[in-house]
VEXDREN-2710 file (C-alpha; in Angstrom, 1 decimal):
% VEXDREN-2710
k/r/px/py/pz
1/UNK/-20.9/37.8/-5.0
2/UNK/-19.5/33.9/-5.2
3/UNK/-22.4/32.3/-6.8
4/UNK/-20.2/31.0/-9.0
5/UNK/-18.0/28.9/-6.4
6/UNK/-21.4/28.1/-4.6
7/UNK/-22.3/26.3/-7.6
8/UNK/-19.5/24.5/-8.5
9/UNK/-19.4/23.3/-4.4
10/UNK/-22.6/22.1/-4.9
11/UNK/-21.7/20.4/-8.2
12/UNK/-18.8/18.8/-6.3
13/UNK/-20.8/17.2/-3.7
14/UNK/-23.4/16.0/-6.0
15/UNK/-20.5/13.7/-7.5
16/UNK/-18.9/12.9/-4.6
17/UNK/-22.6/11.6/-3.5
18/UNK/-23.0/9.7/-7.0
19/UNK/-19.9/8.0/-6.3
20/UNK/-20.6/6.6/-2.5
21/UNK/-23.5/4.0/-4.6
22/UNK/-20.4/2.5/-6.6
23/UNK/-18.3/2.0/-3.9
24/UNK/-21.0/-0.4/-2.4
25/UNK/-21.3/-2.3/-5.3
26/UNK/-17.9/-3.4/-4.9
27/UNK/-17.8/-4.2/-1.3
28/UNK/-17.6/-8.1/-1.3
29/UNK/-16.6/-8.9/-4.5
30/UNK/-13.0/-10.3/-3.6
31/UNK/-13.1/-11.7/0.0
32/UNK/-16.6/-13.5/0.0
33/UNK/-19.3/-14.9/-2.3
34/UNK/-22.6/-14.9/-1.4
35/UNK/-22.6/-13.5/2.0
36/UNK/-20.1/-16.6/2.8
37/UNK/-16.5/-16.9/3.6
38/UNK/-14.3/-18.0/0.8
39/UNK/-12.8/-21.4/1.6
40/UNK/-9.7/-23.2/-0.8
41/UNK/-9.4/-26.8/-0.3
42/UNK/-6.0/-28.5/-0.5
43/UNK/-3.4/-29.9/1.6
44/UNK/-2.7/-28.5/4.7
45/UNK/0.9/-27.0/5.4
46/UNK/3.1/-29.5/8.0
47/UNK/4.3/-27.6/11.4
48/UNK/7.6/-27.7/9.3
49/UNK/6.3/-26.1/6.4
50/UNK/5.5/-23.2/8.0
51/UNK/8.7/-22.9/10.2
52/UNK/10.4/-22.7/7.0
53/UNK/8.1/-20.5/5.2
54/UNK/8.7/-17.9/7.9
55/UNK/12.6/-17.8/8.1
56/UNK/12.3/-18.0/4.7
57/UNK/10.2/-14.7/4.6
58/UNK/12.5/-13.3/7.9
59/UNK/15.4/-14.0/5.6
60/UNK/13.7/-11.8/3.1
61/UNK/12.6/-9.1/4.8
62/UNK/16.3/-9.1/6.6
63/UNK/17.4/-8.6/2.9
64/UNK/15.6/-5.8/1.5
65/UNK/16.1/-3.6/4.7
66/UNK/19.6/-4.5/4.1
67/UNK/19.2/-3.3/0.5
68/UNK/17.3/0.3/1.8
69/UNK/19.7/0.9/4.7
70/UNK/22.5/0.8/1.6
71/UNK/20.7/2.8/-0.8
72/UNK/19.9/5.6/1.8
73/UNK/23.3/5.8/2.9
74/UNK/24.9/6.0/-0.6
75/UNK/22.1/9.1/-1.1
76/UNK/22.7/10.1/2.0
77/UNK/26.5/10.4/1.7
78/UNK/26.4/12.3/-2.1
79/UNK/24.0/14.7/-0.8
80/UNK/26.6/15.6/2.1
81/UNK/29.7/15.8/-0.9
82/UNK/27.5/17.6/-2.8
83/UNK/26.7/19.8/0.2
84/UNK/30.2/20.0/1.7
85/UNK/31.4/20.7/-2.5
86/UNK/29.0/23.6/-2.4
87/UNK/30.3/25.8/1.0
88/UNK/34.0/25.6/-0.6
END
């Protein structure tokens, strides 16, 4: 019989049922305080601000894609020597 693996189900979902309460706890701890939305005061950013901000991060993102297309093509091409070295 599989008593043993009933009981260690059952033992499985207890924890996984002690471990749902936790997760509540944590629920609005970063993104609200007290039921209310989390406001920062400063300065506003200009219209010009912002434009730059996104080229800025555009200019970015344009770079590290740059940086992965170049890193799977150097894999990319030693796995094919390495492939082509192997059938000779």
């Amino acid at each position: 019989m599989s008593f043993g693996v009933v009981q260690s189900a059952i033992a499985i979902i207890k924890n996984n049922r002690s471990l749902i309460g936790k997760r509540n706890q944590l629920k609005n701890t970063l993104s609200t305080q007290n039921g209310k939305k989390v406001e920062f005061k400063g300065r506003k950013a200009t219209a010009f601000e912002l434009k730059r901000l996104r080229e800025r991060i555009q200019m970015d993102n344009k770079l590290i894609m740059r940086k992965r297309i170049l890193a799977t093509s150097i894999v990319m091409i030693i796995l094919i020597v390495a492939f082509l070295s192997m059938l000779k």
